[in-house]
N, C-alpha and C positions, 0 to 999 in steps of 0.2 A: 322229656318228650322229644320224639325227633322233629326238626326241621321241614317244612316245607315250602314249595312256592306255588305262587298261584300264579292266576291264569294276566294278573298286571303283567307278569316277567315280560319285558322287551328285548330278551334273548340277545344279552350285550358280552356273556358271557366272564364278568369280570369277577364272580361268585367262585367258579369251577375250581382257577388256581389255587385259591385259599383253602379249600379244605384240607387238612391232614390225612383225613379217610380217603382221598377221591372218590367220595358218594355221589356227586353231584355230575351228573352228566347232560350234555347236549339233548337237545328234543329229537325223537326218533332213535337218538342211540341204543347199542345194547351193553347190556353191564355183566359185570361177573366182581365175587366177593374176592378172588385175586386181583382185577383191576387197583393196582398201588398201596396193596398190601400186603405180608409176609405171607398169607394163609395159603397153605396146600392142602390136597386131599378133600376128606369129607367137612362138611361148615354144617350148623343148625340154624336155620332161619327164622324169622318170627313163625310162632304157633308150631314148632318142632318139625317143623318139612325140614329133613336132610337134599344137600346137594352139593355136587365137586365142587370146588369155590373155583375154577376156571371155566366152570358150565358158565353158557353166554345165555340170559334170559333179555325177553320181552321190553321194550323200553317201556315204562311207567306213563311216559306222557312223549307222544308227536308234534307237541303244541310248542311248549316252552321247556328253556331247562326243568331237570327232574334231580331228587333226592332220594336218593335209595335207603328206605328205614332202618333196615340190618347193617346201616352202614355208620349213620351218623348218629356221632356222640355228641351234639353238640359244643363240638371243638373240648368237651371236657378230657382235665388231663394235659390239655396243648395250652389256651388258651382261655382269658378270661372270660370272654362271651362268643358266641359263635362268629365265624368271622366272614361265613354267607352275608348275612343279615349287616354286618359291621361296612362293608363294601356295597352290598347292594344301593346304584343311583333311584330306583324307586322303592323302595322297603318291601320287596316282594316275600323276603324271607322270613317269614312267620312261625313261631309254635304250631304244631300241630295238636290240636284240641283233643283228635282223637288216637294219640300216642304218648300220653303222660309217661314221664318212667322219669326215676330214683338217680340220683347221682352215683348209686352206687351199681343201679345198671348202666347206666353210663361205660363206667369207669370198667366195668368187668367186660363192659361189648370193646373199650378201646383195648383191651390186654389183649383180647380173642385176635382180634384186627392186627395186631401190632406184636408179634410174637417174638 
């Protein structure tokens, strides 16, 4: 499942460095699936939406930092446990309840990511 934060986040930003993905982005930023990875050209996003992986989309959240789900593996592949959540000073960094996924999606989202 991927990674998320809620709305505790006190936007201290010590989360952000540590991803491998850079999924994790500042509150109001905008993201793109090239942001700090190999991908060029066309990407597939959750639920099969194609888009340029340098196309700059919507920030997630204007509140607090945000986790982009196409993005994070939770640190699988890099890392023993995510390493959002490992840094976070208030344990903002949660499972996502309603993003289960397989180690082995995981592991095939970081190959995509990581070419």
């Amino acid at each position: 499942m991927a990674i998320i934060i809620t709305d505790e986040c006190i936007n201290c930003g010590a989360c952000e460095p540590e991803c491998p993905n850079n999924a994790i982005y500042e509150a109001g930023a905008e993201w793109a699936i090239a942001d700090g990875t190999t991908v060029k050209g066309m990407f597939e996003l959750e639920g099969g939406v194609q888009t340029d992986a340098s196309t700059k989309h919507q920030p997630i959240s204007s509140e607090v930092y945000f986790i982009v789900p196409d993005k994070c593996t939770e640190c699988t592949g890099f890392h023993e446990e995510p390493q959002c959540a490992a840094v976070c000073p208030v344990d903002c960094c949660l499972p996502d309840p309603d993003r289960e996924e397989s180690e082995e999606v995981l592991l095939d989202r970081k190959e995509k990511l990581h070419l």
